[in-house]
N, C-alpha and C positions, 0 to 999 in steps of 0.2 A: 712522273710527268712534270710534276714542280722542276724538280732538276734540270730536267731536260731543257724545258723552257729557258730558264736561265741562264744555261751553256750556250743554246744559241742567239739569249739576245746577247751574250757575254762576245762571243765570235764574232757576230755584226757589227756590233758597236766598236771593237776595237779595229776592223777594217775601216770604221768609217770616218774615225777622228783621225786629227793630224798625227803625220811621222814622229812632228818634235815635240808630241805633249803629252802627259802621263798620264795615263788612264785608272782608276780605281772602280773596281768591284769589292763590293762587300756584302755578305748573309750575315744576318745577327738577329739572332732569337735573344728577344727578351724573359726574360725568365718571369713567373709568376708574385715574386718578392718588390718587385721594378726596380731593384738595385741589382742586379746583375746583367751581362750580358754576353752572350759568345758568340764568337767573330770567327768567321773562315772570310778570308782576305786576298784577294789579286792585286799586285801593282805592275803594270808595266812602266816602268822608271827610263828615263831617256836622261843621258849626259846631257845635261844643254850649258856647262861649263866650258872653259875655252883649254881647259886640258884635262890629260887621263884620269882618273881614279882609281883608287888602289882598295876604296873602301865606299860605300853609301852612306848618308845620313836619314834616317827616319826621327821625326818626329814622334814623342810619345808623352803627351803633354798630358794623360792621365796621371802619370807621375809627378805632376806639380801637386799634389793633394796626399799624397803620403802621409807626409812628417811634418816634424816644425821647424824645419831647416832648408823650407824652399824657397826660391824668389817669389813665389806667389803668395805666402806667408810673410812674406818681410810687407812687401807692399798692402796687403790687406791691412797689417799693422802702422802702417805709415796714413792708412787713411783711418786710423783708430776704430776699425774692427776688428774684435778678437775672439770672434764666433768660430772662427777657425783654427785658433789659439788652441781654446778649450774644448774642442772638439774631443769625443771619445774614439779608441783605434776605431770602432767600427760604423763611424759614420764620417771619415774620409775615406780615398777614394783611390786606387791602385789599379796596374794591370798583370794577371798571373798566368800561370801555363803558357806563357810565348815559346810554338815555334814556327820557327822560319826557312824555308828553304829557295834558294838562289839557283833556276834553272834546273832543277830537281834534286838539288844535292844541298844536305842539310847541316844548316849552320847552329856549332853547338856553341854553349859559355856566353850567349848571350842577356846582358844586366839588363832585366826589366824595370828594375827600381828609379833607371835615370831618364832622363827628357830626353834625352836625346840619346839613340839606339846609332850606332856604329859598326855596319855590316861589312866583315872584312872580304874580297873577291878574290879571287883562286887567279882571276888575269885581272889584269888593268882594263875598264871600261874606256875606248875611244870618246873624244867629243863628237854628236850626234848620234852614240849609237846609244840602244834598248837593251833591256835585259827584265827575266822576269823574277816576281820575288811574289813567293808563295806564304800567309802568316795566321796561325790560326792561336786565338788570345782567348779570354776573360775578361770582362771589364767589369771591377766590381766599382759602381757609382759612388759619387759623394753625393752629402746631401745638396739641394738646391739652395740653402739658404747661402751658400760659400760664396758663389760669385754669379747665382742665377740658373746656372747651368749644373744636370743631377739630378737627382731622384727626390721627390716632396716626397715618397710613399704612394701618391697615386696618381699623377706624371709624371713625363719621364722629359728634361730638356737637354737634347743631346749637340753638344756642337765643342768640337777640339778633343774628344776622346778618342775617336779614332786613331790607328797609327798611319801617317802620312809623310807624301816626301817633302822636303822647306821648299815653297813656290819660290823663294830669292835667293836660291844657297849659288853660293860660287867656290871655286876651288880650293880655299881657305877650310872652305867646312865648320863655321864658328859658329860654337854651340849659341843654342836658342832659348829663353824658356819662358812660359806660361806668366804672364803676370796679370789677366784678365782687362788688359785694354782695347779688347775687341781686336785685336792686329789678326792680318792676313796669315794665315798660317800654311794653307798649301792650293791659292787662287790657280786659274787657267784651265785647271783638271778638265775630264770630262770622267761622269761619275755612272755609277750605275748602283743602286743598294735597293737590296730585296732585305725589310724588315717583316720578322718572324713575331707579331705579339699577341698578347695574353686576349683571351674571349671577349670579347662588348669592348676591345679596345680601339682604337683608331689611331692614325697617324696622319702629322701633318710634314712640310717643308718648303725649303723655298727651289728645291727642286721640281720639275714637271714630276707631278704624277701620272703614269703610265698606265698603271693599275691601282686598286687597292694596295697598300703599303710596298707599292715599288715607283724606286723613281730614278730618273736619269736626266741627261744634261749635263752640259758646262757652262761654270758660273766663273765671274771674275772675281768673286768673293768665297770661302767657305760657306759648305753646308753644312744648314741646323735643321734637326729633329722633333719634332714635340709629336709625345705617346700618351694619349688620355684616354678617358671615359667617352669624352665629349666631343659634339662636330662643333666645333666655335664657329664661328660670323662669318662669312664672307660676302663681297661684292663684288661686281663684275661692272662696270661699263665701256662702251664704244669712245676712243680717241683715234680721230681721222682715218674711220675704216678700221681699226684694227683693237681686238678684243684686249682689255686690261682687266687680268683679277687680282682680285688685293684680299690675303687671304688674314685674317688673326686669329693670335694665337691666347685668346682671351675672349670673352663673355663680351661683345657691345650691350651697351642699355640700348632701351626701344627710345630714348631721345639720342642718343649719339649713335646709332645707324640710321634716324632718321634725318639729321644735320649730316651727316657723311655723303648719304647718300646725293644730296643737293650738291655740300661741298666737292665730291672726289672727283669730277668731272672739271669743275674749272679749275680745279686745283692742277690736276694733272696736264690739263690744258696749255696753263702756264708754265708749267716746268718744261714741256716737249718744247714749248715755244722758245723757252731760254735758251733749251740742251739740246734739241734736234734727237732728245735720245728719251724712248718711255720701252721697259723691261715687258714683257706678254704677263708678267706675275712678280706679285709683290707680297711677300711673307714679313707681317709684324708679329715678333712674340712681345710676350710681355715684360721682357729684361730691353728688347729696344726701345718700346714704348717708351717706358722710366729713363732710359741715359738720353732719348734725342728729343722728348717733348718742348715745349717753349717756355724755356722760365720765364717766374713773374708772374702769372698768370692765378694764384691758387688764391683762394679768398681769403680774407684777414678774418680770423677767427681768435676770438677774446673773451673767455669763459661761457656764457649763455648766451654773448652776442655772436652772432657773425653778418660778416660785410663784402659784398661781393663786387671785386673790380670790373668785370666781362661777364655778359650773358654768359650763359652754357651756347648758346649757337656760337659765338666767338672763342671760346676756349677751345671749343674742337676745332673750328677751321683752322686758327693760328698753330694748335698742337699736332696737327697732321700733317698742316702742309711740311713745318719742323721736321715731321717722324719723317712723312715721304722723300721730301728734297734729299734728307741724307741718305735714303733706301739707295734710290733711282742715280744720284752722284756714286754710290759705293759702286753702282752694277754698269755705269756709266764704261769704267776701265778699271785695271790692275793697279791699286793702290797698297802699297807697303805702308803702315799706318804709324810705325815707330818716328819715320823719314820723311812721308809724304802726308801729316797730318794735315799739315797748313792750308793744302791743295787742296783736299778733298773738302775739308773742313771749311776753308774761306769759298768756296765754289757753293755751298751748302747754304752756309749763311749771307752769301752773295743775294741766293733765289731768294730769302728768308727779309731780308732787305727790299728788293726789287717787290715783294709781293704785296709789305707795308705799304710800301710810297704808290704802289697803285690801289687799294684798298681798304688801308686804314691810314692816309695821309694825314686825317685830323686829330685819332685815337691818341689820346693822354695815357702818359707813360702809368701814372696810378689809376686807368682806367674811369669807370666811374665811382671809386673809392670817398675823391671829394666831396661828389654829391650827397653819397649817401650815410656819409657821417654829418650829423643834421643833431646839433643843440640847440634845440627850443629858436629855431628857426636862423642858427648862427651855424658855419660850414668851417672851423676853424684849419682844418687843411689847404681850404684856397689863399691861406698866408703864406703856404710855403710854394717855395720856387716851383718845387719837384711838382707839383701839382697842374704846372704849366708844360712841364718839357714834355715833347710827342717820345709816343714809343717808338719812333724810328729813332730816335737819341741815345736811347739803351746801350746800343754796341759801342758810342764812342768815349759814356760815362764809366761804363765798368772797367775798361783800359784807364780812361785817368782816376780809378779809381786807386789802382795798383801801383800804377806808375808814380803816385803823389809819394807813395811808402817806400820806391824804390826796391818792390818786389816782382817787378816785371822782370820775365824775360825773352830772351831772340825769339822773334816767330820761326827758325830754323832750329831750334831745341829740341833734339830727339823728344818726342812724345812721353817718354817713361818718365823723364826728366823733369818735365812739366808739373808745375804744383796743381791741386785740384780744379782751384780757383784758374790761373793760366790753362788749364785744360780748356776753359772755357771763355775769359777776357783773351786772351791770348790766341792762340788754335783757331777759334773760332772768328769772334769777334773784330779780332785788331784784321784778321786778314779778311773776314769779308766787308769790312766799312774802307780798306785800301782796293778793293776789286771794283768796290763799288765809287770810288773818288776817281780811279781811273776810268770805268765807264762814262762817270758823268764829263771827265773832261775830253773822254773821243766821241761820245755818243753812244749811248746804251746799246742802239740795233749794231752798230758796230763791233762792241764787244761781243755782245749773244752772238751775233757772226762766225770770230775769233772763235769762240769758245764750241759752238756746234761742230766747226772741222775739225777743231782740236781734240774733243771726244770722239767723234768720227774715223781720225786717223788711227787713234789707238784706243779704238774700241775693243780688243780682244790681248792688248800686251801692257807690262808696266809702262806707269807714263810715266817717262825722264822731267824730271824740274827743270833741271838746263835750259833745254829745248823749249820749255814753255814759257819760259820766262824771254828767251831769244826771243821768240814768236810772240809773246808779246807785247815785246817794246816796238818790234816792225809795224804790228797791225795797228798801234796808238800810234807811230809816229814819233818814236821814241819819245811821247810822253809818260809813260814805265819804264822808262830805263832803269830809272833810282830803285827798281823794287826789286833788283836782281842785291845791293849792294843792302840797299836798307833791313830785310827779313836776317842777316845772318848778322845783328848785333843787336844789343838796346839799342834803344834810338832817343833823344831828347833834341828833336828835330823843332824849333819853333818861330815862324813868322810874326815877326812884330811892325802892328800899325803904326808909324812914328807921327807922321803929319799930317798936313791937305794943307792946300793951296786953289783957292780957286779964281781960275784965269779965265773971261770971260765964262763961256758956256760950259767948260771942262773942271773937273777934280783933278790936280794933280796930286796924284797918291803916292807919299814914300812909303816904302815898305823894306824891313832887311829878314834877312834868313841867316840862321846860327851854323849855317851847315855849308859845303860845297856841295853837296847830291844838288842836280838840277831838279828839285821837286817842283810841278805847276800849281799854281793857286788859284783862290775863285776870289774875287772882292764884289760883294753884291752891297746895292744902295738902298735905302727905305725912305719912302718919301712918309708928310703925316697921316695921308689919306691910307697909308697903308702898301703902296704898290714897290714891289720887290721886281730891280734890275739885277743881273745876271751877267759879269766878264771876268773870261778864265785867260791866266796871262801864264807861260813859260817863262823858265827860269835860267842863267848860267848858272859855272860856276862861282861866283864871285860871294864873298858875303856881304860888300858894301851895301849899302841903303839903294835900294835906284825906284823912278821917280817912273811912274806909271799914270797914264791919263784915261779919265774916263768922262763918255761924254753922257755927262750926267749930272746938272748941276739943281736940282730941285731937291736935292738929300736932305733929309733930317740925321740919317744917319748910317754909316760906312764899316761895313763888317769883313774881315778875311775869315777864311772858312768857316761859315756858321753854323750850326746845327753838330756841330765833332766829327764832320763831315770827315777828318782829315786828321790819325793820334799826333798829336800838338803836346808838346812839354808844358806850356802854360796859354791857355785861351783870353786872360782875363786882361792882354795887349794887343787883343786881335779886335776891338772897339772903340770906335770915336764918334761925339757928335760932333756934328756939319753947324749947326745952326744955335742959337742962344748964349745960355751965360756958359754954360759948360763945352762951348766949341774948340774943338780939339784938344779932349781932355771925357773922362766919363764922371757919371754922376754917382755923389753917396748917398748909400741907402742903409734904413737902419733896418734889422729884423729883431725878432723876439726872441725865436729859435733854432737852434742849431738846422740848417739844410743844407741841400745840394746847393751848391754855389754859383749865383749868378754870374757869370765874366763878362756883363755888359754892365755892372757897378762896382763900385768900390764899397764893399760890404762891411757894416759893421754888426755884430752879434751880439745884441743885450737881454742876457739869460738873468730871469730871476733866480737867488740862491738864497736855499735856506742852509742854515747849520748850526752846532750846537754843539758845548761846550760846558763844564760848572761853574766857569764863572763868567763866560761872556750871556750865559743861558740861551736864548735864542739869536740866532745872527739872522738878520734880514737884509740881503742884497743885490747887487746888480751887477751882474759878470759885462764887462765890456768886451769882445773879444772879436779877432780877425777870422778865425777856426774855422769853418766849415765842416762839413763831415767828411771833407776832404782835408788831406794835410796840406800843409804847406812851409816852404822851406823860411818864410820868416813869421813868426809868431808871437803876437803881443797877445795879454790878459790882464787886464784890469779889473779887482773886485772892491770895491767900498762896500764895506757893511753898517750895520744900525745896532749894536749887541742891546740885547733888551734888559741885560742885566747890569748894566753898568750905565744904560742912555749915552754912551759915549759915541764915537765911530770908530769902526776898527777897521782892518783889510788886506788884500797883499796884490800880489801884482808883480809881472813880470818880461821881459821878452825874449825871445830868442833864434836863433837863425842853423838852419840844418842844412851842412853839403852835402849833395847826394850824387857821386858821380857815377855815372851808370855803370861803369865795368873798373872798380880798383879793389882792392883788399879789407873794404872799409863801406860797411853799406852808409853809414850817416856818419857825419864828424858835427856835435848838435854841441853850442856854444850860448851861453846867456847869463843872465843876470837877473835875481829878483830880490824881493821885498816882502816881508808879513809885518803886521805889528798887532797881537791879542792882549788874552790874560791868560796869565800861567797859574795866577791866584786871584784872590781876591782883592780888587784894587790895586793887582800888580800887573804892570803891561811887560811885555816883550818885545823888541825891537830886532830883528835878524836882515841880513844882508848875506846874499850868495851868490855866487860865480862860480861856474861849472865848466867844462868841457867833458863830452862822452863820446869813446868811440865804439860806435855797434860794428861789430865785424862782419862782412858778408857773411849770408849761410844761403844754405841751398835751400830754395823753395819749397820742398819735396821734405826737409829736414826739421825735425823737433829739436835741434841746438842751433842754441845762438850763443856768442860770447864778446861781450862788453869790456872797455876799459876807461874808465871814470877819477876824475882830478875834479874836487873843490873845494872851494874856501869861502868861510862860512864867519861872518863877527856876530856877534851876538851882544845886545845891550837890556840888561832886565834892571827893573823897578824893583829896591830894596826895603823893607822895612827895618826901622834903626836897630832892632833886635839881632835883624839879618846881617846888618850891614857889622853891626859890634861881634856878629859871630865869623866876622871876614867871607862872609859869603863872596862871591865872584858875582862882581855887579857886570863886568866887560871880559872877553875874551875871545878869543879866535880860534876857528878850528879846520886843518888843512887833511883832506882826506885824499889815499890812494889808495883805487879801488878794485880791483881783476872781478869777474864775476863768468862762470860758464853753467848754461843753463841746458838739459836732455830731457822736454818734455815727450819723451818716448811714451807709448801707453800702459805697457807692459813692466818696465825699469825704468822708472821716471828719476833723474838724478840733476845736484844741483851744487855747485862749486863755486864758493869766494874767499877772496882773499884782502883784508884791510889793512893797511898802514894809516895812523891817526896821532896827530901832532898838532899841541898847543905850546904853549910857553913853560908850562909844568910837568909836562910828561908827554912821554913817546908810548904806545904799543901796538901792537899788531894782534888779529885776531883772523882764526881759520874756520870757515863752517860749511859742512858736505851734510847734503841729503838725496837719502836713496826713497823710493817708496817702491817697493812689489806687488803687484794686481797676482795672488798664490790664485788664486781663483776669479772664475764671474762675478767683477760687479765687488770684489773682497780683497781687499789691501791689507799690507802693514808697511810701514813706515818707520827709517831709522834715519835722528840727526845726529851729528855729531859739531861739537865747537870745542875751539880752545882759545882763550885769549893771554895774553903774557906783556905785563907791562916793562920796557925796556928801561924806561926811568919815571921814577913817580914821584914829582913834588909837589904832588895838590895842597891844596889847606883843608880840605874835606874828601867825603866819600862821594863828592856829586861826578865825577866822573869814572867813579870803577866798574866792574862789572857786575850788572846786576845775574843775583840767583833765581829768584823766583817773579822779580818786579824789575825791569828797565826803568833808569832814571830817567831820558830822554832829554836828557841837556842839550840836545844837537836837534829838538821840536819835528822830529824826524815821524814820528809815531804816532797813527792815527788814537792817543788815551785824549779820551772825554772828560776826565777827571786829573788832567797833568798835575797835579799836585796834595789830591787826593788820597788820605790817610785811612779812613772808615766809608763806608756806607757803598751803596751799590757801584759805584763807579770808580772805588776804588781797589773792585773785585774783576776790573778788563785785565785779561791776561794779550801780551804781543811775546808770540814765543819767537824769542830772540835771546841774546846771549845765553844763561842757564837754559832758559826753558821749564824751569822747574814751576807744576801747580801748585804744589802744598808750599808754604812761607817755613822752609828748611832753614833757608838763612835766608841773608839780606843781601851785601854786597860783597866782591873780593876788589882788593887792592893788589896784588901781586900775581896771580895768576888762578884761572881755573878749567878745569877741562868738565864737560859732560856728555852724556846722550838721554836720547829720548827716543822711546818708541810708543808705536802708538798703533794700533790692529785692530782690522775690524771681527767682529764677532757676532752680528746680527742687525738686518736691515740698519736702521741708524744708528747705531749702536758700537762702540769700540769699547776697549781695553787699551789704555797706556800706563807706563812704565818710564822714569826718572830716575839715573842716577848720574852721580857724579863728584868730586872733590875737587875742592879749591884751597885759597888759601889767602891769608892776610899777613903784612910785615910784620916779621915778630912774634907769630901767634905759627902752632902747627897746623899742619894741614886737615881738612875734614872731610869724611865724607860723607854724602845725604843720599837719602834716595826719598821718593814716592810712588805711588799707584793710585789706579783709581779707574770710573769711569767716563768714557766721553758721548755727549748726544750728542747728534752730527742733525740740527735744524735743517741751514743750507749747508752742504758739505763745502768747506773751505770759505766761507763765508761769515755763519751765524755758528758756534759750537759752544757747547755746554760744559763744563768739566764738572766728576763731582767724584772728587777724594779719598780713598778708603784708608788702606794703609800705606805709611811712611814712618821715616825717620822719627819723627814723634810720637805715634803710637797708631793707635784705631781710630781714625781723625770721626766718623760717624757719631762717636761717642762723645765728644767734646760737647760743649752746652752750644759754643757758641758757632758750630758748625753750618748754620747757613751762611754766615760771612767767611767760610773758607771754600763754596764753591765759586768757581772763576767762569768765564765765557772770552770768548773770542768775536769781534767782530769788525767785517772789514765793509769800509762805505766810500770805496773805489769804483764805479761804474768801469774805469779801463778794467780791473782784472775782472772784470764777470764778463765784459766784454773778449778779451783776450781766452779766458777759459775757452768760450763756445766758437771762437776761430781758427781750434786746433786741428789739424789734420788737412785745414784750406789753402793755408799759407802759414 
């Protein structure tokens, strides 16, 4: 009887959908283990190419979970997961037993192992016509931890398993595959799937249920599954007559379905109003939940403290309206997601925008963070800027967040492409605060207009960008024209306020633009009482300055695009005052600490610095600096110190200036000069002077290499003692470095390549150093370096510039040692693994050349084993070789390490007497690399 049924909703259904769209039926019993499942399969398949075909393509994106040689595996590793890496065979995920038959005749030698299935046809398929394909599978699941979608063991999240036809394929036929960025994989269908599951189980989808686990429809999106124990939450309300359920695929708490329930009504209220368009049913699992909620939002939590920015009533409305807007845009039209991110994405964040400035207009971007960090009745946050900017600011700070570093890029950049971080400043972001710039200069109900028909028209087929972008420079009045030219490059687009003039009752405002796109602007006034004017002016081509009147002459002060209303290359000449000592010009301000950066001052940054030294012993000082937490392409730092060991003053200080041009061969060309003067010893100062050029080579966003090419010169003037001086020590000398460097912080094969030329007035050489590191396991490395340095000419007067074995001399102050000249006691036991490398004091220096390695492996939680050998050699003398071992603690891994020595070249070093002074440590007190560490995988 089952069957029966089946067959004739199977019959119906396919009389009732259109001639040109392919229909899918599928049966799939779940098997009692919930990692299995078998499939008996209908496609009716319709040519909708513009010519014959000789063969079909089906999708079989189970196959992305195989092995460790798929694109879905590369990319999981590029985002530095390797849960899939080290997967065992039998919790990835395959499809077996395929067979297929084409209008009842059975197709053999078909590879189930690939993504994409290639069924050859006995005749050529016409454009428009159908054909049927019969397919009955296995689908043995992966687990869900891979990419959300699979089997926990006791759900089951099914969505891309299925074998399907490419919703975008054209007559090219070019392979597809899996890389888990939520992309459209076979949209327009109209479906029909009767699931077979296990006792007390349930099923959900974002298909209409029909029956108990059967469902049908067509969706402009793929279908997802969820197989549980459990009925999760749903809710139901009325928008203008017409029933909306919003089903999850997840446990609501009794406060966040009782906030929902208030929220989901004017939430969706707003969004029909934007989009003219709300879905009969809305399906959240818990893998959308996670990718579309509202960053920013999570409470600052700090060992037994924690601090909360937003009620729980705000976290859900802000986090839903996020999850829904992108539901209801996805179900809106046919979005290809690789191509048409931007659209969907900037449309999303468009609503996400528009729903702030009507509802949390006043809401602080750190929420109420500030308040409630509260010292003894002191709020030390409300010194910083960021404590001030609205969260509707968010979208235009995180673009210049990227764009300062020169890692942005095209909002037209295939999606795969995109770095994590661009997935979101980018995609998201840059494109709904440009949707939303063009709203506010046609009129918002204008654009929601626009955008209603335009959903409207192509509510059931791909939407063309083209056409939309056509369409919308007409409905603006071609004030969008520029957004057809501006999305398919970087852009370093920026209006600068030059003057005022004011002429009886009007401002005459010059203004230039760096660009010819005819971009329109906004120049808004601020009187003192507070009252904010409003005039949006159109632009030509030209970049000349041209002179703009506003009749507005009570200003204190005169803004172009304010609030990042508008992604700007530099905002901090989009400000001038009207009135006092700083008229026509902005005012300095000085802050304490590092922040978001004001662009209505001219900021200066005095950061107190500690540091320390043996013989400066305590340094106490005061960073001067232009820096912000944003970069900036010119850069001063000034430190005077107070050294408490000497009462003297010490310091250094430096500036420098980085080109960044948005699309050449060359991400920075960073140029500058600075300054140190310490103690190297006791009562001995150092004097150093440097001049750099570095060129950072583009790298791909998405990419763990980068590679550098580095020129400087370096004088160096140190304080001799007459012992010193009668031993000819080098009181002055110079030194000119050329430097290659390529760096693959890949996560799996982390790898690392330089190359040095080094020249003073006594000697030349060159030195090579490569590092591999292997993750053999979870969480379990080993690591091998290798160096070799070889002096081409050596006329020193001493050993200060050879290469060191087990101890860098550090003539060149290059090296974070605490002890620079330190012979006994704890500080003379920091190890910088660099030339040798060597822990155990094997030897000392080489004068003529030396080659080594060093490995180093882990063995348990913090715990390694390394391993030193190597041979060198001195003028005149034969060569040697050393080795060591021993063990390392790993405190903070690559930061804090312990070494402690067993055997070497000199014997069973434990046994020595004086063996606590031969264990060494590592330590590094760089805020950028601990910084840099945890940015990996973002950009």
């Amino acid at each position: 009887m089952k069957g029966f049924l089946c067959g004739f909703l199977l019959i119906t259904s396919f009389v009732a959908v259109s001639a040109q769209q392919d229909s899918i039926y599928i049966e799939a019993k779940i098997a009692e283990n919930k990692r299995q499942i078998s499939v008996s399969q209908e496609i009716t398949y319709f040519n909708n190419t513009d010519s014959p075909l000789d063969q079909i393509k089906l999708l079989n994106w189970t196959a992305a979970y195989k092995t460790r040689s798929t694109p879905l595996l590369s990319r999981k590793l590029e985002d530095r997961k390797s849960d899939m890496y080290f997967a065992k065979p039998g919790e990835l995920g395959n499809l077996e037993n395929l067979q297929v038959k084409i209008e009842g005749r059975v197709i053999s030698d078909i590879d189930a192992s690939q993504e994409n299935i290639f069924i050859p046809l006995s005749k050529k398929l016409a454009p428009g016509y159908q054909i049927k394909i019969t397919l009955r599978y296995v689908l043995n699941l992966p687990l869900q931890k891979f990419t959300g979608y699979g089997s926990d063991g006791k759900k089951i999240a099914l969505k891309y398993f299925f074998i399907v036809p490419d919703g975008f394929e054209d007559a090219n036929q070019y392979s597809k595959n899996f890389i888990d960025i939520e992309e459209n994989q076979s949209p327009g269908n109209y479906w029909k799937v009767n699931l077979d599951v296990p006792v007390n189980y349930f099923s959900q989808s974002n298909l209409n249920e029909i029956q108990p686990n059967y469902f049908e429809g067509k969706l402009n999106n793929d279908p997802e599954f969820l197989i549980s124990e459990n009925h999760y939450s749903s809710i139901s309300t009325v928008i203008d007559g017409e029933k909306i359920n919003v089903n999850f695929g997840y446990h609501l708490t009794e406060t966040e379905k009782e906030n929902l329930e208030f929220y989901l009504p004017l939430q969706l209220n707003f969004i029909k109003n934007k989009t003219g368009f709300l879905p009969n049913k809305i399906f959240i699992s818990e893998k959308f939940r996670k990718n579309e909620d509202f960053t920013g939002l999570e409470d600052v939590k700090f060992w037994k403290f924690g601090y909360q920015l937003f009620s729980e009533s705000e976290k859900n409305d802000l986090n839903y309206f996020s999850i829904l807007s992108k539901n209801i845009v996805e179900q809106a039209a046919v979005f290809e997601k690789n191509n048409d991110h931007w659209l969907m994405n900037g449309l999303k964040t468009y609503l996400e925008i528009q729903y702030i400035e009507r509802y949390y207009q006043d809401k602080k971007l750190l929420g109420e963070l500030p308040e409630n960090i509260n010292i003894f009745g002191f709020k030390p946050l409300k010194l910083f800027h960021a404590s001030q900017l609205k969260l509707s600011e968010r979208y235009g700070l995180a673009y210049q967040y990227i764009m300062t570093q020169n890692l942005d890029q095209k909002i037209s950049e295939p999606f795969e492409n995109l770095s994590n971080y661009n997935a979101k400043a980018i995609s998201h972001f840059e494109t709904g605060s440009l949707f939303s710039f063009i709203a506010e200069k046609m009129g918002s109900e204008k654009f929601d207009d626009f955008i209603i028909e335009y959903l409207k028209k192509n509510s059931h087929q791909h939407v063309n960008k083209q056409n939309f972008l056509d369409e919308l420079t007409l409905a603006s009045g071609y004030s969008g024209d520029f957004f057809d030219h501006f999305i398919k490059k970087k852009n370093r687009v920026n209006f600068k306020l030059k003057r005022f003039e004011k002429i009886g009752d009007e401002f005459q405002v010059k203004v230039a633009k760096n660009t010819e796109q005819t971009i329109p602007f906004k120049i808004e006034t601020e009187t003192k009482s507070g009252e904010v004017n409003e005039f949006w002016f159109d632009t030509d081509d030209s970049k000349d300055p041209q002179i703009y009147n506003i009749p507005q002459s009570n200003a204190e002060k005169i803004v172009v695009n304010s609030g990042y209303i508008f992604p700007e290359n530099n905002f901090r000449d989009n400000y001038l005052y009207a009135k006092g000592l700083f008229r026509n010009t902005k005012k300095i301000k000085f802050k304490l600490f590092k922040d978001i950066p004001n662009p209505e001052f001219n900021e200066i940054y005095l950061n107190p610095r500690v540091n320390f030294n043996a013989y400066d012993r305590v340094l106490l000082g005061l960073n001067f600096r232009n820096t912000s937490l944003f970069d900036r392409k010119f850069n001063y730092s000034f430190t005077p110190y107070f050294s408490t060991g000497t009462g003297k003053l010490t310091g250094s200080g430096g500036v420098a200036y980085s080109f960044q041009p948005a699309e050449s061969f060359y991400r920075s060309l960073d140029i500058g000069v600075s300054g140190s003067y310490f103690h190297y010893d006791y009562d001995l100062t150092y004097r150093k002077f440097s001049a750099f050029v570095n060129f950072n080579f583009t790298k791909n966003p998405r990419s763990d290499i980068g590679r550098n090419l580095g020129f400087s010169y370096n004088f160096f003037d140190k304080e001799l003692t007459p012992k010193m001086a009668a031993a000819n020590e080098y009181a002055k000398y110079n030194l000119w470095n050329l430097g290659y460097s390529y760096s693959d912080r890949s996560l799996i094969h982390e790898k690392y390549l330089n190359g040095n030329l080094q020249w003073m007035e006594d000697f030349q050489k060159i030195s090579g150093e490569a590092f591999y590191r292997w993750e053999f396991a979870q969480d379990k490395k080993i690591s091998f370096r290798f160096f070799g340095g070889y002096f081409i000419t050596n006329k020193t007067k001493n050993n200060l510039f050879d290469y060191g074995i087990a101890r860098v001399s550090n003539y060149a102050f290059s090296y974070g040692l605490l002890g620079q000249s330190a012979v006994s006691g704890l500080l003379s036991q920091q190890l910088i693994v660099a030339e040798g490398g060597f822990k155990s004091q094997v030897g000392k220096t080489a004068n003529q050349w030396i080659t080594s390695v060093n490995v180093d492996s882990h063995v348990w939680r913090w715990f390694n084993v390394y391993a030193d050998a190597g041979v060198y050699k001195n003028r005149l003398q034969n060569s040697h070789f050393v080795w060591d071992s021993g063990v390392k603690v790993k405190v903070i891994p690559d930061f804090l390490e312990v070494y402690f020595p067993l055997q070497s070249s000199l014997g069973f070093e434990p046994s020595f007497k004086d063996y606590g002074r031969r264990i060494r440590f590592t330590l590094v007190l760089n805020f950028s690399a601990v910084t840099n560490y945890f940015r990996r995988g973002w950009f």
